[in-house]
C-alpha positions in Angstrom: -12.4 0.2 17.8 -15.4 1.9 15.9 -12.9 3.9 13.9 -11.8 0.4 12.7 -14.9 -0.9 12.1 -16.0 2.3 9.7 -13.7 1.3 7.5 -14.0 -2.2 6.8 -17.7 -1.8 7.0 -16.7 0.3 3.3 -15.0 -2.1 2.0 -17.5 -4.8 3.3 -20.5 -2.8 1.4 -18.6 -3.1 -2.1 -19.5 -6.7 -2.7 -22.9 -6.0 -3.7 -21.3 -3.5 -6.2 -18.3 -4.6 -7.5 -17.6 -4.1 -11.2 -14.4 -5.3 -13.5 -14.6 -3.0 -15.5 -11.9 0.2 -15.8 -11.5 3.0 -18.2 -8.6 4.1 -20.2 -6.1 6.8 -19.3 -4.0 7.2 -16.5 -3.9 9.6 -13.0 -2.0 12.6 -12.8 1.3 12.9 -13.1 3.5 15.4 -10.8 7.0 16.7 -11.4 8.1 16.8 -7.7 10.9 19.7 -8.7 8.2 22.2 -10.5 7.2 24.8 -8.5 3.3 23.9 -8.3 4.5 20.2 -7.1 2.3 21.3 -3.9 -0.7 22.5 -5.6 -1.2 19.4 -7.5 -0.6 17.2 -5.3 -3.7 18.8 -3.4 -5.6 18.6 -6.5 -5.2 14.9 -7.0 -5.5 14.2 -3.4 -8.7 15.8 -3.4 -10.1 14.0 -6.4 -8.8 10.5 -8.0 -6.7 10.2 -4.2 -3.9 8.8 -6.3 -1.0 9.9 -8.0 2.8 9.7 -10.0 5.5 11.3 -8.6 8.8 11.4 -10.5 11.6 13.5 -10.1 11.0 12.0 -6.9 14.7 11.9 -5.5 14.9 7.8 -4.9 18.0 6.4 -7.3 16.9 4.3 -9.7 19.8 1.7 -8.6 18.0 1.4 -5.0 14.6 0.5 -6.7 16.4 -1.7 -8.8 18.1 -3.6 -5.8 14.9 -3.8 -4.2 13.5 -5.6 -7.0 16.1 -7.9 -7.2 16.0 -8.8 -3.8 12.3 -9.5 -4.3 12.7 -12.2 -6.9 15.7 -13.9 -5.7 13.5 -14.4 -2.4 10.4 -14.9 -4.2 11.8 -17.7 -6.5 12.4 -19.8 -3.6 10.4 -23.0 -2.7 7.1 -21.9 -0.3 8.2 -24.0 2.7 11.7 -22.0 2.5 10.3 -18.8 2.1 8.2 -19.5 4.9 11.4 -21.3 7.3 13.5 -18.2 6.1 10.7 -15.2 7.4 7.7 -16.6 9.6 4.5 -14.6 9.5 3.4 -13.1 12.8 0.2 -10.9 11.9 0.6 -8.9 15.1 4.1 -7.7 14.2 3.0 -7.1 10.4 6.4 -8.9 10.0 7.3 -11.8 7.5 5.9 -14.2 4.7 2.4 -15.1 3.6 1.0 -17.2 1.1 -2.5 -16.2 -0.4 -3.7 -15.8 3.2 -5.2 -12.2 2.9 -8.8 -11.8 2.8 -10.3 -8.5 1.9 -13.8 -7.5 3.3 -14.5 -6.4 -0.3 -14.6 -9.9 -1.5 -14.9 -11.6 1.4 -11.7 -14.7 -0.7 -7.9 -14.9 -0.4 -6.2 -12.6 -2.9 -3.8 -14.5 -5.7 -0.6 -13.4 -4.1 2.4 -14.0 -2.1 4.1 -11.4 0.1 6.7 -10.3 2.6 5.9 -7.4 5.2 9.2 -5.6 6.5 8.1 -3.8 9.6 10.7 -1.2 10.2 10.4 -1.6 14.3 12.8 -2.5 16.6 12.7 -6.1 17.1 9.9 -6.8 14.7 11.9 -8.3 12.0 14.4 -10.4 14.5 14.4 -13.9 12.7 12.7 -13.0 9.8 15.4 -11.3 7.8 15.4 -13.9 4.8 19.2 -14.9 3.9 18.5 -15.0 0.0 19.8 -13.3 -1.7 23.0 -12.6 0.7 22.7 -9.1 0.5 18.5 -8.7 1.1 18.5 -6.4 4.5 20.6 -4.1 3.0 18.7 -3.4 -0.1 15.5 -3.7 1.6 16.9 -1.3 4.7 18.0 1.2 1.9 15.0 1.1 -0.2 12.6 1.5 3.2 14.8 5.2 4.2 14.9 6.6 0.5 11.4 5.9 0.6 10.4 7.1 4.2 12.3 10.2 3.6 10.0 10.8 0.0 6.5 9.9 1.5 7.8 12.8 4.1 8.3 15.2 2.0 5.2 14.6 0.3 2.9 14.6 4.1 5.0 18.0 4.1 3.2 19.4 1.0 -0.3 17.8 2.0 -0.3 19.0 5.9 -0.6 22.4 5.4 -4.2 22.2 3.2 -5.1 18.4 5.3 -4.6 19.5 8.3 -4.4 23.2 9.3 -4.2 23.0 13.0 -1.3 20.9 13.1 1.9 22.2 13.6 4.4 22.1 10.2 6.0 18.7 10.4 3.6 16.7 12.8 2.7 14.5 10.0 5.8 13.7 8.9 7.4 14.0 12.7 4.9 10.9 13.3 6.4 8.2 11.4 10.0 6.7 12.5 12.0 3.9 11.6 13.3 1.0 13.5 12.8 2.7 16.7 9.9 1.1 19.3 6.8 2.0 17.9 7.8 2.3 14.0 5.2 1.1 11.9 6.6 1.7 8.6 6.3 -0.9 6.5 8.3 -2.0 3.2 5.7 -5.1 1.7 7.3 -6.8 -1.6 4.6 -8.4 -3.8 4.5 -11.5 -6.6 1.5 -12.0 -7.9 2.1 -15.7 -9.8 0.9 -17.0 -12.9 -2.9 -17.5 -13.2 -4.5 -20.5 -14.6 -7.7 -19.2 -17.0 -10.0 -20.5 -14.8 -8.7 -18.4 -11.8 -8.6 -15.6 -14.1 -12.3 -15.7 -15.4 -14.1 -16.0 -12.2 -15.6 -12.9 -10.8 -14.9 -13.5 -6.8 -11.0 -13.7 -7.5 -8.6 -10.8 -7.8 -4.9 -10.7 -7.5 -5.6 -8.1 -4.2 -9.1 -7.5 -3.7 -10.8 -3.7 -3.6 -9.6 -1.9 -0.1 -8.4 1.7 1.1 -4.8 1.4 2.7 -4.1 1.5 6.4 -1.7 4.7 6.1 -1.3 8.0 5.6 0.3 7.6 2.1 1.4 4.5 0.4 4.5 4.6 -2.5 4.2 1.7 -5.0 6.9 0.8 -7.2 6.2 -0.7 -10.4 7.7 -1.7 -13.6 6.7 -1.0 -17.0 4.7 -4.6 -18.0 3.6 -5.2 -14.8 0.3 -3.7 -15.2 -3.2 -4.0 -13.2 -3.2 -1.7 -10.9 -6.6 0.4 -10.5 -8.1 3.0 -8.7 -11.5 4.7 -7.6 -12.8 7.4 -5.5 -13.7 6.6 -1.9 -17.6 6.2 -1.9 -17.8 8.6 0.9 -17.3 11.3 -1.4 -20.6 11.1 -2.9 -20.2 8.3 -6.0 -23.3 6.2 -5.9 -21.1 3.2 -7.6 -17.1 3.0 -8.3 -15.8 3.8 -11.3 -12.6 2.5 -11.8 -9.3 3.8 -14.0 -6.1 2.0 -14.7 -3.1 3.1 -13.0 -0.3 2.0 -15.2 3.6 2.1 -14.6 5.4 5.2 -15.5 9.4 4.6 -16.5 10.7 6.4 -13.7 8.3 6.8 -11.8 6.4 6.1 -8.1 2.6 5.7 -7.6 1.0 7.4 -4.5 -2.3 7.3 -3.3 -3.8 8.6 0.1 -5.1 6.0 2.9 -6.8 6.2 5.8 -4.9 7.6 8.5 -4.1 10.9 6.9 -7.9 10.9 5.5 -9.0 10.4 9.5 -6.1 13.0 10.4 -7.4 15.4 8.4 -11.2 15.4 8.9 -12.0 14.3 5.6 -10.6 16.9 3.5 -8.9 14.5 2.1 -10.3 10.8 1.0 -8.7 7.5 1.1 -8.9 6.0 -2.6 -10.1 2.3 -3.1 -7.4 0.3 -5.7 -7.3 -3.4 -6.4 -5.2 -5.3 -8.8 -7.2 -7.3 -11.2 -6.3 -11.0 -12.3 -4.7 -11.1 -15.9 -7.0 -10.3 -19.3 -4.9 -12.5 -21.8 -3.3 -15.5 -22.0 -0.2 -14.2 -21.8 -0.8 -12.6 -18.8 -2.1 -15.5 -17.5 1.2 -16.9 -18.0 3.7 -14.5 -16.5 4.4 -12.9 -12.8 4.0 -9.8 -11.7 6.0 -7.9 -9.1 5.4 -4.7 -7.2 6.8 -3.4 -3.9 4.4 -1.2 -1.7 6.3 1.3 1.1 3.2 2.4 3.6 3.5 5.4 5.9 1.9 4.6 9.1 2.6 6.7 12.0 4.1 5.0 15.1 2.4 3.1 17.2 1.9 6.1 20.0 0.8 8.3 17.7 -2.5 9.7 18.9 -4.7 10.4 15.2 -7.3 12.8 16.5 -9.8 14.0 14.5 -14.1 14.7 14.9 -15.0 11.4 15.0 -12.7 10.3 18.1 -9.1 9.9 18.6 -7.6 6.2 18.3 -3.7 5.6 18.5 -1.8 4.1 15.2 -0.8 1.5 16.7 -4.4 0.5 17.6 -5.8 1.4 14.6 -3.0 -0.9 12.5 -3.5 -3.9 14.4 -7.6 -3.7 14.1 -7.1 -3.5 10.4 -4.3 -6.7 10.6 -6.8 -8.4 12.3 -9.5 -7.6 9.7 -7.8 -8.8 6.7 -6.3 -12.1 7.5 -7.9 -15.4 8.0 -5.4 -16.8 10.9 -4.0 -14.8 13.7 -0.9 -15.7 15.6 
């Protein structure tokens, strides 16, 4: 597992350089219909690793559903939430409570979530029954977004990863069947006291690279915090963060490690975090986000110079990295 082990070892190393401080602006932003959609896709995934699509092709009214579905469930008492969608770490499947730890910061990040693993059997039990009509949003939103994120591996592959045959990237990640690791993750991050919010070791999700090849994030307008930096194996002697704020209508992307291990390192995964709230009234409200990660399925063999690893191995070392219980 020493392709595992590489990576949190990264995000292990930060600790000794961490920094709150972000700059102004925002990362590119890419009209999926314009003809150089490709070209600057590259560019970005080559550079700042993260991205806004819109003109993306996923209705507005299946985001919107999704969202709902995520506060209806969300609003819920913790021991229901938890009765309604059990965690089991091994299946990446159900509800958690503030139980991730990131090797970056070595404490629990301020948030609540529920994983929807789109494999076979992986979600048996743990399809919460509020609100009434939850799988089908969530099932609707995880295909409109499966069939974006491939579209967008089909515009990387043929820069990332020459010797691949056109589609292998996107060929690699199913949903619902056997090995499906596909992975719908609706996030509220609650209210912060100002204590919480002032103290240096605390972050709503703690600096890490994503376990994927790409990762979509919806977010609203509002519901900022987000931020991103370059992979320190590109040469940056320290990160140096920038703010990725909402766009109306549109979908953050960034790269994450599978596709950078795919492709040899021509492309990097980016480091992000989501930092507690800077006012008071911040400090006072939620905020909600819903991540769709494209991890290829569990057969999938990522080969590359360093070694070749399956998915599924390579997912479930980085579960087991970034939890404090296993089950």
């Amino acid at each position: 597992m020493a392709a595992v082990l590489d990576d949190v070892n990264l995000e292990r190393g930060l600790r000794a350089t961490m920094t709150r401080d972000a700059s102004t602006g925002r990362v590119p932003v890419i009209d999926m219909r314009a003809d150089d959609a490709g070209a600057r896709m590259w560019d970005a995934a080559t550079t700042v690793g993260f991205f806004t699509v819109v003109n993306h092709g996923v209705d507005e009214e299946t985001i919107s559903a999704g969202f709902a579905a995520s506060r209806a469930f969300f609003a819920q008492d913790q021991g229901e939430k938890e009765r309604q969608s059990p965690f089991a770490p091994r299946l990446n499947s159900g509800y958690e409570y503030m139980t991730q730890v990131r090797p970056s910061t070595g404490t629990a990040d301020r948030k609540e979530s529920l994983q929807i693993t789109a494999r076979e059997g992986a979600m048996d039990g743990r399809w919460p029954a509020t609100p009434a009509t939850f799988e089908a949003d969530a099932r609707a939103l995880l295909g409109a977004s499966r069939g974006l994120a491939a579209r967008i591996l089909d515009l990387l592959e043929p820069r990332a990863c020459p010797d691949l045959a056109p589609g292998t990237l996107s060929g690699s990640h199913a949903l619902w069947g056997a090995g499906g690791q596909c992975c719908l993750r609706l996030l509220h991050y609650p209210p912060a006291d100002a204590v919480a919010a002032d103290d240096a070791t605390t972050w709503r999700a703690g600096p890490h690279t994503d376990w994927c090849c790409v990762t979509l994030l919806y977010q609203r307008p509002g519901n900022e915090g987000l931020e991103c930096a370059a992979n320190p194996r590109g040469g940056a002697a320290q990160a140096s963060w920038l703010r990725v704020d909402p766009v109306a209508g549109g979908v953050a992307v960034n790269v994450g490690d599978m596709l950078s291990r795919w492709a040899d390192g021509r492309v990097l995964s980016n480091l992000h975090r989501v930092r507690m709230p800077a006012t008071a009234a911040e400090c006072g409200r939620s905020r909600y986000s819903v991540a769709f990660f494209m991890q290829a399925d569990k057969e999938a063999v990522i080969a590359s110079k360093g070694g070749a690893i399956t998915a599924g191995d390579y997912i479930l070392g980085r579960i087991k990295s970034n939890f404090a219980k296993a089950n």
